[in-house]
VOGU-3710 file (C-alpha; in Angstrom, 3 decimals, decimal comma):
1> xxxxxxxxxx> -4,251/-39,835/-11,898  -4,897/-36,636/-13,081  -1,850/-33,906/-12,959  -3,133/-30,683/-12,207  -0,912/-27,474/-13,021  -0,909/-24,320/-11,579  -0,044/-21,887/-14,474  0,571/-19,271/-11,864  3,503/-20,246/-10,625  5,329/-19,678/-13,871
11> xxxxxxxxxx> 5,104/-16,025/-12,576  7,255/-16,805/-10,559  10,191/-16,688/-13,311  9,273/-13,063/-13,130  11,812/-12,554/-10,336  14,798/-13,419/-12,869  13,801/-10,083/-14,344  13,192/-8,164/-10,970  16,990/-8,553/-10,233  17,857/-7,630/-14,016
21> xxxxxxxxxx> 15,725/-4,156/-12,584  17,977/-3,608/-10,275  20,984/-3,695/-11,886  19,180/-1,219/-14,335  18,656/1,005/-11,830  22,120/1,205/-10,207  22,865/1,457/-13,634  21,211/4,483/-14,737  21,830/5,931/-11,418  25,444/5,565/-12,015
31> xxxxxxxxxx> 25,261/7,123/-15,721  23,667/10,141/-13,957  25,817/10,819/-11,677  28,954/10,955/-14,207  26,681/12,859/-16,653  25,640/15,436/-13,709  28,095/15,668/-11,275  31,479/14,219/-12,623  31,032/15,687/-16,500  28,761/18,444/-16,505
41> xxxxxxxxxx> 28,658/20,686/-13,455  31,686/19,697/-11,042  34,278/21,634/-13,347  32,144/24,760/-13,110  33,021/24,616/-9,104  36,858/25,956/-9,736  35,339/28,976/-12,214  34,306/31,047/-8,921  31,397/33,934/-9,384  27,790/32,857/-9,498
51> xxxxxxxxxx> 28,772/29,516/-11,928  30,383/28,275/-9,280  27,716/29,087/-6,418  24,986/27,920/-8,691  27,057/24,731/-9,256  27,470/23,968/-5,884  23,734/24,229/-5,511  23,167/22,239/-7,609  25,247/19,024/-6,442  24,415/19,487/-3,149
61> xxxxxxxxxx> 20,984/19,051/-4,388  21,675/16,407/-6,435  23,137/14,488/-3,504  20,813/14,806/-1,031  18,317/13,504/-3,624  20,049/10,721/-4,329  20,916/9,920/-0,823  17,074/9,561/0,101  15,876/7,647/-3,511  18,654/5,406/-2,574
71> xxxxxxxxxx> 17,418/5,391/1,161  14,123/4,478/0,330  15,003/2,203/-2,669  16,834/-0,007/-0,336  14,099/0,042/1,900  11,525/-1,316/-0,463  13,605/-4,376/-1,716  14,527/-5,631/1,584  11,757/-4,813/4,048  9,316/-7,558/4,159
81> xxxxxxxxxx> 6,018/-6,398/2,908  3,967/-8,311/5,677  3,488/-12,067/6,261  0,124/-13,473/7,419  1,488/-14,861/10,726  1,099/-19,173/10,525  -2,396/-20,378/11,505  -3,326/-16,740/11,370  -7,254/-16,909/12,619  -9,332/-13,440/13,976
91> xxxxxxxxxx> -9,752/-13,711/17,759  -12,469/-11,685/19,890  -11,168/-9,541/23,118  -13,717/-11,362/24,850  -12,011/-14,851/23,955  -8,337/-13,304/24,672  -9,966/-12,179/28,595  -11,465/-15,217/28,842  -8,774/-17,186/27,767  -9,778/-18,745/25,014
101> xxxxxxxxxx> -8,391/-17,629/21,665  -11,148/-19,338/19,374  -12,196/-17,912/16,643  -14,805/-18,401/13,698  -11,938/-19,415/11,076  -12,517/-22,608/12,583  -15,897/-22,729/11,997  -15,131/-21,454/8,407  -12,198/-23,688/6,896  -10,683/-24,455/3,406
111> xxxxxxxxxx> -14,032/-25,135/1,979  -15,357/-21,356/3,194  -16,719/-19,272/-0,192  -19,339/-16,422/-0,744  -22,465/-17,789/0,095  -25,631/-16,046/-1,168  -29,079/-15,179/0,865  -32,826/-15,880/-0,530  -33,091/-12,782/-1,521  -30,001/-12,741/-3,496
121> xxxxxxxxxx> -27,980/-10,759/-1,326  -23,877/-12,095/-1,965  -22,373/-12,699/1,674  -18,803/-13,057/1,411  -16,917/-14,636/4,412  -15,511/-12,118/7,176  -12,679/-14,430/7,293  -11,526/-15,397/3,886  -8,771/-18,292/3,439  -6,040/-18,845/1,198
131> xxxxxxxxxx> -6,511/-22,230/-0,359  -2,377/-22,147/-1,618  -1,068/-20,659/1,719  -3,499/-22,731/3,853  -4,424/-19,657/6,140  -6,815/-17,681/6,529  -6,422/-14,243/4,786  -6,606/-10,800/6,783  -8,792/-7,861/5,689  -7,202/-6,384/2,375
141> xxxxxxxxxx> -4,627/-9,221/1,942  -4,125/-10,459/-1,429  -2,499/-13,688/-2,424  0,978/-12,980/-5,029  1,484/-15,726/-7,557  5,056/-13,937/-8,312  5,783/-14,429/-4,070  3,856/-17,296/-4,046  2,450/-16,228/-0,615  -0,352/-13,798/0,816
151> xxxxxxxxxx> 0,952/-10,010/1,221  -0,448/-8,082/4,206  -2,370/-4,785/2,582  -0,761/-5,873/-1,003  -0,988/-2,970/-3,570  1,402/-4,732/-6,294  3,997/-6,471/-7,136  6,350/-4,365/-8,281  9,387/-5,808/-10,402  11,395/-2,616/-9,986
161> xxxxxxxxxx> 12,272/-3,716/-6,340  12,239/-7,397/-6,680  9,237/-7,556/-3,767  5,675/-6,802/-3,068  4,343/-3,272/-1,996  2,574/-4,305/1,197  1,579/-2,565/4,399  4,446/-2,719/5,597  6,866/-1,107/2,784  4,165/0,865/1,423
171> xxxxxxxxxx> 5,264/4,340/2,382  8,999/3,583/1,459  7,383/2,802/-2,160  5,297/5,618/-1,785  8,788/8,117/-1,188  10,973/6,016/-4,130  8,650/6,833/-6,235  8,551/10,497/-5,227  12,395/11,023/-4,841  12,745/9,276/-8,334
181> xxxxxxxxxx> 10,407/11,598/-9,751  12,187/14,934/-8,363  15,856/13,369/-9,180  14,754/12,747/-12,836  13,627/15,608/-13,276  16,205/17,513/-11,383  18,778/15,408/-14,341  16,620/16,648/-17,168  16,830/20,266/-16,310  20,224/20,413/-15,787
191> xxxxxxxxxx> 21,055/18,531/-18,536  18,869/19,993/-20,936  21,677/23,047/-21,681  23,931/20,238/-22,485  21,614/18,374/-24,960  20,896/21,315/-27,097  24,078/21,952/-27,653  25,233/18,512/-28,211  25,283/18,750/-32,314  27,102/21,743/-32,153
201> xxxxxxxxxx> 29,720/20,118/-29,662  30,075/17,566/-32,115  30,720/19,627/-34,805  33,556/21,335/-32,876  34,965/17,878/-31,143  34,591/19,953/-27,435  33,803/16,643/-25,728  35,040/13,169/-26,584  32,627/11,279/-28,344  32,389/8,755/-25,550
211> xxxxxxxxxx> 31,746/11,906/-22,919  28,822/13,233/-25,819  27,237/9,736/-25,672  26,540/9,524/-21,793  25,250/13,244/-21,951  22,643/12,121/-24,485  21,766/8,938/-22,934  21,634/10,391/-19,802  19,045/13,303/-20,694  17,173/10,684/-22,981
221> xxxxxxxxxx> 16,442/8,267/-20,091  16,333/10,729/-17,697  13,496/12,568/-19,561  11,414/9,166/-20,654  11,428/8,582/-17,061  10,915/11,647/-15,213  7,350/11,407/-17,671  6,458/8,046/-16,747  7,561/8,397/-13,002  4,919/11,321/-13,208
231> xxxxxxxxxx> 2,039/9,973/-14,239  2,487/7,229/-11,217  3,422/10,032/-9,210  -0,431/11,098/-9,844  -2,254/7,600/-9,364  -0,828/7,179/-6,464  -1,193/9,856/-4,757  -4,791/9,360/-5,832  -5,135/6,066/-4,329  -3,406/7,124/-1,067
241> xxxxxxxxxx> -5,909/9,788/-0,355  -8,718/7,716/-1,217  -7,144/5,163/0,958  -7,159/2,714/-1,777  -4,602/0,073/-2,952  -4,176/-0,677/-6,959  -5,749/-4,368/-6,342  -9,096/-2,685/-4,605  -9,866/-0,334/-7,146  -11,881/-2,439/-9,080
251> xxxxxxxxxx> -13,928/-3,630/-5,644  -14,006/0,147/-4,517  -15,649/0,882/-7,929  -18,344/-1,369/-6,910  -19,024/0,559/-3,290  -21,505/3,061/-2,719  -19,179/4,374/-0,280  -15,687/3,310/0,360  -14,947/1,525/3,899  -11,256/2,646/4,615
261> xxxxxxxxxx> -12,091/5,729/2,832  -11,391/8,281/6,475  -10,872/11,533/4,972  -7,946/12,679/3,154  -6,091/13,554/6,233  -6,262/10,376/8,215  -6,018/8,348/4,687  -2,445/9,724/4,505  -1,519/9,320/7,755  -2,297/5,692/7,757
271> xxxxxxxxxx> 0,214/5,272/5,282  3,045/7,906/6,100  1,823/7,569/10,049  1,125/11,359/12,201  4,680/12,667/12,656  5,426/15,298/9,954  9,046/14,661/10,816  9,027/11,307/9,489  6,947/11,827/6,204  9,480/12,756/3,846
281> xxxxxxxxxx> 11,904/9,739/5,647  11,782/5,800/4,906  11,082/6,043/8,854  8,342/5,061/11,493  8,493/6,778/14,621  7,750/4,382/17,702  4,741/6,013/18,443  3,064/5,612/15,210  4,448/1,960/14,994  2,019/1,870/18,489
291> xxxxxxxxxx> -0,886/3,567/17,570  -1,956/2,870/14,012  -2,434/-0,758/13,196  -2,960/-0,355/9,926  0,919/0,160/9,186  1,183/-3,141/10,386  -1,253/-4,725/7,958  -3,743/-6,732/9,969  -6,256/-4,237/11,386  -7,689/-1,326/9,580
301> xxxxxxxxxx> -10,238/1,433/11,048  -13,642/1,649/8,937  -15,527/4,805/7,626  -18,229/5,539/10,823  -20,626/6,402/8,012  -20,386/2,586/6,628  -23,154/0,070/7,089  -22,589/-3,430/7,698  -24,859/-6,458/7,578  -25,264/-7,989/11,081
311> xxxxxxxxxx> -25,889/-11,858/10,364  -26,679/-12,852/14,304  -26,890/-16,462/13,959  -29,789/-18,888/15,315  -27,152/-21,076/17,543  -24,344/-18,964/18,144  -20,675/-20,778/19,612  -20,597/-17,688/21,848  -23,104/-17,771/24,226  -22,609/-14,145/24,744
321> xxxxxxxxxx> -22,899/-12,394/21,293  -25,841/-9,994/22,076  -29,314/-10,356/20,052  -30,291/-8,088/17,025  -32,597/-5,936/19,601  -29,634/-5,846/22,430  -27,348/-4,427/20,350  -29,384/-2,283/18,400  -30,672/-0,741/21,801  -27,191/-0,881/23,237
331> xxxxxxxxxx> -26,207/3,047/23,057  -22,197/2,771/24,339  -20,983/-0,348/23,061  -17,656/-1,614/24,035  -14,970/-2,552/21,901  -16,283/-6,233/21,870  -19,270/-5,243/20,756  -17,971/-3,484/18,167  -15,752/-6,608/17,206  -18,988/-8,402/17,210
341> xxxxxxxxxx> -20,187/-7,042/14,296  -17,321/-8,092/11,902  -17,125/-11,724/14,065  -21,200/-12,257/13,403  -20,577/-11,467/9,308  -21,358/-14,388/7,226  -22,580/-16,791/9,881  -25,682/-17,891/8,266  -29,198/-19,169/10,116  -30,288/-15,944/11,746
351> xxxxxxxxxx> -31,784/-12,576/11,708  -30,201/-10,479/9,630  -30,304/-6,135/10,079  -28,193/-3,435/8,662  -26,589/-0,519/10,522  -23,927/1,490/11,669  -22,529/2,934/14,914  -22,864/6,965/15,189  -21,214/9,253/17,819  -24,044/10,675/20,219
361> xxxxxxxxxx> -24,175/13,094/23,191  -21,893/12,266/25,673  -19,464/10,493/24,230  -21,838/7,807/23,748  -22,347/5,692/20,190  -25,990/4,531/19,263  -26,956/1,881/16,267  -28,483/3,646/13,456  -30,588/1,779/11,273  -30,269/2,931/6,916
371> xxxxxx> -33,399/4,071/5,336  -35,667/1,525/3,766  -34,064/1,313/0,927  -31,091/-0,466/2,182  -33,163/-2,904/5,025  -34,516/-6,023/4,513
//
C-alpha cells in the first residue's frame, strides 16, 4: 500500500519560529524603551526649561504609541482569524423561509472542480470545498498549510504573530503594522542625536560601554525596521483600498474588473468598519459588527458594475429558481433573486447568459445584458 505524504504539513514546524518572533519582539520593544525612555530622554525631565517640556513630549508620545502597537499586537496573536463553521454549506433565504436549509454543496461534494464549457469558457464551482478540511470553502477563504485549516478572508500567514491575518483580525494587523511603523520611526529620530555622537562618547567614556551598546543597537534595529515596516506600510494600504488580500492579487491580476473592488471609501470601511472613532482602535463598534458582513468573513458585497455568468440549469432541485427570460425581465428583484444568481453558478445543463443588476428609476434594479463582446 502506497504511503502518500503531504509535504505541506512540514510547514507546520514554522510555528516553532512564530513564537521565537515573539519573544523578538518583546525583545526589541524592551531594548527601546531603556534606550528611549530610561537612558536617553527621562534624565532630561529634572533639567526644567524647554529640555524638559520637549522631553516630556516626547515620552508621553512614546507611551501612548506603545500602548496601542502593544494593543493591537495582542490582538492579532490571539483573536481567531475566522473558522469555516463545521459542515459549512451556502443556504438560500428562500430555503431558510421555507424551512429547508439545503443547499447546492450537496449537490457539489469532495469530487467538485472547475469544469469547462464547449466553448472553452473555465466555470469554477460557486461553492468550492476543501479536500483537507472536508468543508466546503466560503468566498475568499484560503486553505493554511502552516494552520492546517481554512482561514475566513485569509491575506497571510504571518509568523510575526504566530496566526493567520483573516477577516476577522485583519484590521488589528492592519493598525500593528501602522503603530509599528510610527514607533520605529518615532525611536530613530530621537535616537539619531545619540548615534552621531556615539564615537565621540566613546572617546570621552560619558556612557558605560554597556549603556553605548543598547543606544547603537537600538537606533540600528530601530532604523532597519522603521524601512522595512514602510514599504509594507505602502502595499498594504494598496491592497486595502483596492479591497484586495495578498493571496488574490495574482487572481485580481487576471480580472477585467475587480469584484470586491467598491470604491476606495467603502473598501476601507469594510476592513476598519464606518465609525471614525474606532479606526485608529483594535475595536469594532456593535453596529458595524451588525451591518457589514464582510468583517465577519463569510459574505462579501460585489462591485454593481460586475457581470456574472447565469448557468440556469435544465432540471433545477428548486422548482422555483426563475428562467433566463423571468429574471432578465424581472426589474425589482428581491434579495433571493439576487442570491439566485451566485446559487445557479456552475450548475451545468442549461442556458447560459451574462449580466448584471443596475439601479433604475424608482428605486427599482433591472438586468443589463454586456455588449456582444462578452455574450455567448
Amino acid at each position: 500500500m502506497d504511503v502518500v505524504i503531504n509535504p505541506f504539513r512540514l510547514c507546520s514546524g514554522l510555528k516553532v519560529l512564530g513564537y521565537f518572533m515573539i519573544f523578538l519582539v518583546l525583545s526589541i520593544i524592551a531594548l527601546s524603551y531603556y534606550a528611549v525612555v530610561i537612558l536617553i530622554w527621562a534624565p532630561h525631565l529634572l533639567r526644567g526649561g524647554f529640555n524638559s517640556f520637549f522631553s516630556f513630549f516626547i515620552v508621553i508620545l512614546f507611551h501612548y504609541l506603545l500602548i496601542l502597537l502593544t494593543w493591537s499586537y495582542m490582538m492579532v496573536v490571539f483573536r481567531d482569524p475566522g473558522s469555516v463553521p463545521d459542515n459549512w454549506q451556502l443556504v438560500s433565504e428562500e430555503d431558510l423561509e421555507e424551512g429547508n436549509p439545503t443547499s447546492i454543496s450537496h449537490n457539489l461534494g469532495p469530487q467538485t472542480s472547475a469544469s469547462a464549457l464547449s466553448d472553452g469558457t473555465e466555470i469554477r464551482p460557486a461553492i468550492r470545498y476543501c479536500s483537507q478540511c472536508q468543508n466546503g470553502k466560503p468566498p475568499r477563504c484560503h486553505h493554511c498549510s502552516i494552520c492546517q485549516r481554512c482561514v475566513l478572508k485569509m491575506d497571510h500567514h504571518c509568523i510575526w504573530v504566530v496566526n493567520c491575518v483573516g477577516a476577522r483580525n485583519h484590521k488589528f494587523f492592519l493598525l500593528f503594522v501602522f503603530y509599528a511603523f510610527l514607533e520605529t520611526t518615532l525611536n530613530t529620530v530621537v535616537l539619531l542625536p545619540s548615534f552621531v555622537n556615539f564615537f565621540e562618547q566613546t572617546k570621552k567614556h560619558s556612557l558605560s560601554p554597556g549603556n553605548l551598546a543598547v543606544t547603537f543597537l537600538a537606533f540600528v534595529l530601530n532604523l532597519a525596521f522603521a524601512l522595512s515596516l514602510l514599504c509594507f506600510v505602502i502595499m498594504h494600504t494598496s491592497l486595502l483600498l483596492s479591497n484586495t488580500t495578498s493571496v488574490e492579487v495574482y487572481e485580481k491580476k487576471k480580472a477585467v474588473h475587480w469584484k470586491y473592488d467598491l470604491g476606495r471609501k467603502r473598501n476601507f470601511e469594510q476592513v476598519f468598519g464606518t465609525k471614525k472613532m474606532f479606526w485608529f482602535f483594535p475595536l469594532f463598534s456593535e453596529e458595524d459588527l451588525k451591518n457589514i458582513p464582510a468583517l465577519h468573513g463569510l459574505d462579501f458585497p460585489i462591485h454593481s458594475d460586475t457581470y456574472v455568468l447565469l448557468i440556469i440549469p435544465a432540471i433545477s432541485h428548486n422548482p422555483h429558481r426563475m428562467t433566463t427570460n423571468e429574471l432578465q425581465n424581472k426589474t425589482n428583484p428581491s434579495s433571493d433573486d439576487m442570491h439566485s444568481l451566485s446559487l445557479s453558478l456552475s450548475l451545468a445543463g442549461g442556458q447560459r447568459v451574462w449580466g448584471r443588476w443596475m439601479d433604475g428609476d424608482g428605486g427599482k434594479r433591472r438586468w443589463d445584458s454586456p455588449p456582444k463582446s462578452k455574450s455567448d
